[in-house]
C-alpha positions as CSV (number, residue, x, y, z in Angstrom):
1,X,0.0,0.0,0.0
2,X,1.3,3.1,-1.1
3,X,1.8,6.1,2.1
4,X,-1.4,8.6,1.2
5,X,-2.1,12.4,2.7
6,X,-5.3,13.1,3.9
7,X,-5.9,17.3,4.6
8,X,-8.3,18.0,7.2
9,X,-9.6,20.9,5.7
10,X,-10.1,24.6,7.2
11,X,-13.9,25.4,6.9
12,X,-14.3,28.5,5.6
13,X,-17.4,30.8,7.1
14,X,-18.8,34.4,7.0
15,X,-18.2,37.1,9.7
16,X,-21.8,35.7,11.0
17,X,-20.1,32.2,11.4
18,X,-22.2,31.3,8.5
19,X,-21.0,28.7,5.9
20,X,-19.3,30.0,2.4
21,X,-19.8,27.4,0.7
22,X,-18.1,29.2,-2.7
23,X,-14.9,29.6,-0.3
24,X,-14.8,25.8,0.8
25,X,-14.8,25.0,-3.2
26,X,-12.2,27.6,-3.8
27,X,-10.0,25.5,-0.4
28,X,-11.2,21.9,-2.1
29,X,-9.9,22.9,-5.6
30,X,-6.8,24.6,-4.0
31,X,-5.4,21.4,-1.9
32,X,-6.8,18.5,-5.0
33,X,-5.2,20.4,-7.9
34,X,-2.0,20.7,-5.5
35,X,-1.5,17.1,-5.3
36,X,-3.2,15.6,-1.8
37,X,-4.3,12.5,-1.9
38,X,-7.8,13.1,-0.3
39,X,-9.7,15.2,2.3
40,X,-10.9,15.3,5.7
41,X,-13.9,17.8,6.1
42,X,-14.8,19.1,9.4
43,X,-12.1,17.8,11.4
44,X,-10.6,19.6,14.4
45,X,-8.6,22.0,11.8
46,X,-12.5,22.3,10.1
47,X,-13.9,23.5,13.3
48,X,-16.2,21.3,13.4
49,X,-17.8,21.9,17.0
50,X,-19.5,25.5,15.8
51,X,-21.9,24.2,13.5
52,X,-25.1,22.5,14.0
53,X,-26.0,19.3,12.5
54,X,-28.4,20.8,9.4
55,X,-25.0,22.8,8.6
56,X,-22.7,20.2,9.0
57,X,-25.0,18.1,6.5
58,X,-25.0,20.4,4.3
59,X,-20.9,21.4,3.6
60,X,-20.7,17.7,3.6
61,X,-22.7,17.7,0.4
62,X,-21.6,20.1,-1.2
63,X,-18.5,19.4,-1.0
64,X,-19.1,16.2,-2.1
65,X,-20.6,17.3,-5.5
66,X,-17.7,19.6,-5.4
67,X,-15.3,17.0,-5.1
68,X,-16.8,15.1,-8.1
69,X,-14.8,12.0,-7.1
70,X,-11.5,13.0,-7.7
71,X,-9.9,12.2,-4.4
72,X,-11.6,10.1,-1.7
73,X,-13.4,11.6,1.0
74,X,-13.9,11.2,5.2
75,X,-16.1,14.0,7.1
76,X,-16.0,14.1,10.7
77,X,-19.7,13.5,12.0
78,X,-18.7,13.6,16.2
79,X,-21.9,15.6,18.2
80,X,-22.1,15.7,22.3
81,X,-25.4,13.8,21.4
82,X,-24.9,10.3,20.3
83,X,-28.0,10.4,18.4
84,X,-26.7,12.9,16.1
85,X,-23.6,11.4,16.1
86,X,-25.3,8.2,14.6
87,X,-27.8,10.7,12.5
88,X,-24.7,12.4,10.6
89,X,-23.2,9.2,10.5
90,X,-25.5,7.3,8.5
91,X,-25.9,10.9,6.5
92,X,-22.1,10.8,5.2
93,X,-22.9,7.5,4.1
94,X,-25.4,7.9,2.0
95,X,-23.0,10.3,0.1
96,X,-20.4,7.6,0.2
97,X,-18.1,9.3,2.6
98,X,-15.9,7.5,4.9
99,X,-17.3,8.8,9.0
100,X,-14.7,10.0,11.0
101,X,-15.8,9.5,14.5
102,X,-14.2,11.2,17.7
103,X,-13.7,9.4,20.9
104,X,-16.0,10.7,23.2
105,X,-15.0,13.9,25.4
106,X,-15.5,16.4,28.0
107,X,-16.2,13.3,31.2
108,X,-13.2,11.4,29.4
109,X,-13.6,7.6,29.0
110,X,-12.3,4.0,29.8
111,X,-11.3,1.3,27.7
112,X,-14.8,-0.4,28.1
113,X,-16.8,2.9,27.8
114,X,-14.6,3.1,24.5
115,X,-15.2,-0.1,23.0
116,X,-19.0,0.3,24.3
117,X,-19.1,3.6,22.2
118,X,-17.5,2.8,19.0
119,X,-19.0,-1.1,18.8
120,X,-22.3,0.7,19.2
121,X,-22.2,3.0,15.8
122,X,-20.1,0.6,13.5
123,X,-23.1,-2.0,14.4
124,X,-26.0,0.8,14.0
125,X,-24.6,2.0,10.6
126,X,-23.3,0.1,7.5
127,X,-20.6,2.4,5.9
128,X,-16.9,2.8,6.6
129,X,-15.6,3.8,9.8
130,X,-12.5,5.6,10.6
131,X,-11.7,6.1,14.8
132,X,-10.4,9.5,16.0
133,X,-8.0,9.6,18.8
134,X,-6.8,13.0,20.1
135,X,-5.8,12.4,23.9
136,X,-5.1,16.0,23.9
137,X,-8.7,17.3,23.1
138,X,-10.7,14.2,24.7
139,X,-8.7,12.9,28.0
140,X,-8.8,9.7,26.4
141,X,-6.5,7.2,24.3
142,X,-7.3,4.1,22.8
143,X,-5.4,1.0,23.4
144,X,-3.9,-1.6,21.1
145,X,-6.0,-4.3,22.4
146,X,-9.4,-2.6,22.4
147,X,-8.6,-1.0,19.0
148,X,-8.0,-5.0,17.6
149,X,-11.3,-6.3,19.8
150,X,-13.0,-3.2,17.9
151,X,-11.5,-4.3,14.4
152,X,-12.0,-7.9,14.7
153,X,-15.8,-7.9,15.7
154,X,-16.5,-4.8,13.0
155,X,-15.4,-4.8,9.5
156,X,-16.8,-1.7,8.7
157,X,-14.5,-0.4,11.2
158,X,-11.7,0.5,8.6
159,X,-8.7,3.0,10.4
160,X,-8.1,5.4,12.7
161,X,-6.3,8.8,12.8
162,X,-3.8,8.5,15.7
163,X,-2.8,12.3,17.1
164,X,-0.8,11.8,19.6
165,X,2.4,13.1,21.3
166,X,4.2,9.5,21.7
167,X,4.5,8.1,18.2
168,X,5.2,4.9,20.2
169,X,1.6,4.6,20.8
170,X,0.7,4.3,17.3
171,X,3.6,1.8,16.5
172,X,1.7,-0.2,18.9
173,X,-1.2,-0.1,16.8
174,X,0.2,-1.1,13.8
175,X,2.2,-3.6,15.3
176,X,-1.3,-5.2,16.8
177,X,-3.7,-4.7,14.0
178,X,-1.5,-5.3,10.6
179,X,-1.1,-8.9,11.1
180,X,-4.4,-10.4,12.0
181,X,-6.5,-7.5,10.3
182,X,-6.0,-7.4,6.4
183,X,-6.6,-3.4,4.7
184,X,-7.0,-1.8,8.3
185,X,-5.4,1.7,8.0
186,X,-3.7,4.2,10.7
187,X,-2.9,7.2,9.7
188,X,-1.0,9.6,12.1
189,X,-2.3,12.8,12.8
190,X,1.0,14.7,13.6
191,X,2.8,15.8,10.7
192,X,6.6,15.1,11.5
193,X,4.9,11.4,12.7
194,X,4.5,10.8,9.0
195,X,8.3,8.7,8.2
196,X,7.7,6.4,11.6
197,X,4.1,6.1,10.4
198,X,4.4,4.1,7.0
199,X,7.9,3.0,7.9
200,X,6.3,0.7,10.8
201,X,3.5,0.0,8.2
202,X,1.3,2.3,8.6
203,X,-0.9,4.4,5.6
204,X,0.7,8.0,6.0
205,X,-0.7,11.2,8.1
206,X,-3.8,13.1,7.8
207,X,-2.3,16.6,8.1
208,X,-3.4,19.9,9.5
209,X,-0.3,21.3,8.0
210,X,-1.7,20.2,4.4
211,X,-3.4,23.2,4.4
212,X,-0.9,25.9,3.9
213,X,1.4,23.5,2.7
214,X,-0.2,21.2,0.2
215,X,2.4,21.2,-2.6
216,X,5.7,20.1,0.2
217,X,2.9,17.4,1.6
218,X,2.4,16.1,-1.7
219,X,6.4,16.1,-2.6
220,X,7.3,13.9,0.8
221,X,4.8,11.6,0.2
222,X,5.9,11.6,-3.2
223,X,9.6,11.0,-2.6
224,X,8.7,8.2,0.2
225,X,6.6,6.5,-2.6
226,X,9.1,6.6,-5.1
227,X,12.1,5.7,-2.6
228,X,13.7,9.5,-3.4
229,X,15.7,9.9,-0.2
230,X,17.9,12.7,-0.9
231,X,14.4,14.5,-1.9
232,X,12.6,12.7,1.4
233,X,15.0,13.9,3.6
234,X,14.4,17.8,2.6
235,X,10.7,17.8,2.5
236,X,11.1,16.1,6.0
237,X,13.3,18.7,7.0
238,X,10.9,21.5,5.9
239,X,7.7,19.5,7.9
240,X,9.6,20.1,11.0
241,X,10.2,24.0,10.2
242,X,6.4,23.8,9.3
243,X,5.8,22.1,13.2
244,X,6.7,25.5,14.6
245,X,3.6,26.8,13.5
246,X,1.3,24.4,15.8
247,X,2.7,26.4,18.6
248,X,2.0,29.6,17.9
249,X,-1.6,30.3,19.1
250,X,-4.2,27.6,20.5
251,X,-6.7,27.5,17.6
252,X,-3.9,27.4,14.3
253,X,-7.1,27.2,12.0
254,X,-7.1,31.6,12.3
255,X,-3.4,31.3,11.2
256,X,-4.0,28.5,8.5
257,X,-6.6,30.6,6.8
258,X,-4.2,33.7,6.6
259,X,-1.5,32.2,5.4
260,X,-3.8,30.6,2.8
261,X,-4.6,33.7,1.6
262,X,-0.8,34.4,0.4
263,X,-1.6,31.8,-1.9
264,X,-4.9,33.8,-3.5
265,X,-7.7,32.1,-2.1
266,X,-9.5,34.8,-1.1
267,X,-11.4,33.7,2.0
268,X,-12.5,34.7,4.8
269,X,-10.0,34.7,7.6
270,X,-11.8,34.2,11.1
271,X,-11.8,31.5,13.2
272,X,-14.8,30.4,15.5
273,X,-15.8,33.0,18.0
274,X,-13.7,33.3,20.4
275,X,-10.5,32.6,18.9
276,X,-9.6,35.8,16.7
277,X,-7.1,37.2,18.5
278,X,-3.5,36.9,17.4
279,X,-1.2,38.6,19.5
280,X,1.3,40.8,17.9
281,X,4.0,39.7,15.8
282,X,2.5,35.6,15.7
283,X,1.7,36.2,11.9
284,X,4.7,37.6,10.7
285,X,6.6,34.8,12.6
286,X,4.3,32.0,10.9
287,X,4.8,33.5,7.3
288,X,8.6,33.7,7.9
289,X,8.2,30.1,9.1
290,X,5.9,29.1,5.8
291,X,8.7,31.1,4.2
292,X,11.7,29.8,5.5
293,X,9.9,25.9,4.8
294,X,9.6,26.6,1.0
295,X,13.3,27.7,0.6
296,X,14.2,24.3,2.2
297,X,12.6,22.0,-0.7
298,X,13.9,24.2,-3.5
């Protein structure tokens, strides 16, 4: 199996917090014709948690129909409210969407609560089924052993995105699930995770960093495909300068979309409410780091 990049795209909204959906095309068109390998809507990156079902339903089809097909696509369908977890679930099916689900969050969970959660929608709904697991946002981690229980009793339980600090963790994974579960695939969701990732077997990264930096995403997965290491060693050199930018403000989405707009997308820049402040200098510092990443792969 050849490494993929997945981009979990910004979503892209009026200064009402309403949906542009002309935008979001403008962003879809921008990543596909740059090379990605497929997308990831309403994801952490995407914002998902400010929009209600009815809107989340509806950027999913129309991005869909935007789409047309040429690159696959996963849509994050995670609510407070397991019905509507289960509603947009079956919804992104319909469309033929692969449902990325999110470990539930705020009370935290156990290893049987997670089992208990993720057994229950793969057995309510019929499509694909990709787990979500984001220690950092939920309180909770999957294990090896309840991810393989989950895989072994669901088929249509089909990957996982692993964002975690300890790329250990998702070794362990692959280590557990690649022999005894055939086509099974973990993706990392830190971007400078992506050479231990499909070196230890597993399918690449779906990256936040994708954004602002499809065409150096596209190149490393490129060069790892095609065994270039003299080119894989650069791009993964500029993916770390690119890692400086996670650390600049809590919500990067605000600082994605900006430095999108160097590239002429013409979007609207703001983030969710409350998360528009940038404090002085911290966009200057991510374009010089944007800046200083390009330089590195030419």
């Amino acid at each position: 199996m050849k490494a993929r990049i997945f981009t979990p795209t910004v979503t892209i909204f009026d200064d009402n917090q309403k949906l542009d959906l002309q935008a979001n095309a403008r962003v879809l068109d921008y990543l596909i014709n740059s090379g990605i390998d497929g997308v990831l809507l309403l994801g952490s990156t995407g914002e998902f948690s400010a929009f209600s079902l009815e809107e989340r339903k509806k950027l999913v089809e129309f991005c869909v129909k935007k789409v047309d097909g040429r690159v696959p696509v996963m849509a994050g369908v995670t609510s407070m409210d397991f019905n509507e977890t289960l509603e947009m679930t079956k919804f992104v099916h319909s469309l033929g969407v692969k449902a990325m689900v999110l470990m539930p969050y705020y009370f935290g969970a156990n290893q049987k609560n997670i089992f208990d959660y993720y057994d229950a929608v793969a057995k309510k709904t019929d499509g694909d089924i990709y787990i979500y697991n984001y220690p950092g946002r939920t309180t909770c981690e999957i294990e090896a052993a309840t991810l393989l229980n989950l895989a072994l009793q669901n088929p249509n339980l089909k990957g996982i995105k692993d964002t975690v600090g300890n790329v250990s963790h998702t070794k362990e994974l692959i280590k557990a699930l690649k022999p005894k579960v055939e086509g099974f695939e973990i993706y990392s969701g830190f971007d400078d995770h992506f050479i231990d990732n499909v070196t230890a077997g597993g399918a690449g990264c779906i990256s936040g960093l994708s954004n602002i930096a499809p065409v150096i995403w596209s190149g490393f997965v490129k060069a790892y495909n095609e065994n270039d290491l003299t080119n894989l060693a650069k791009y993964a050199k500029a993916i770390n300068k690119l890692m400086e930018i996670y650390a600049l403000d809590i919500n990067f989405s605000l600082i994605f979309k900006k430095l999108m707009n160097l590239e002429g997308l013409e979007i609207n820049e703001r983030a969710i409410f409350p998360y528009n402040f940038l404090a002085d200098g911290l966009f200057e510092k991510a374009r010089e780091i944007l800046a200083s990443a390009k330089e590195i792969i030419k």
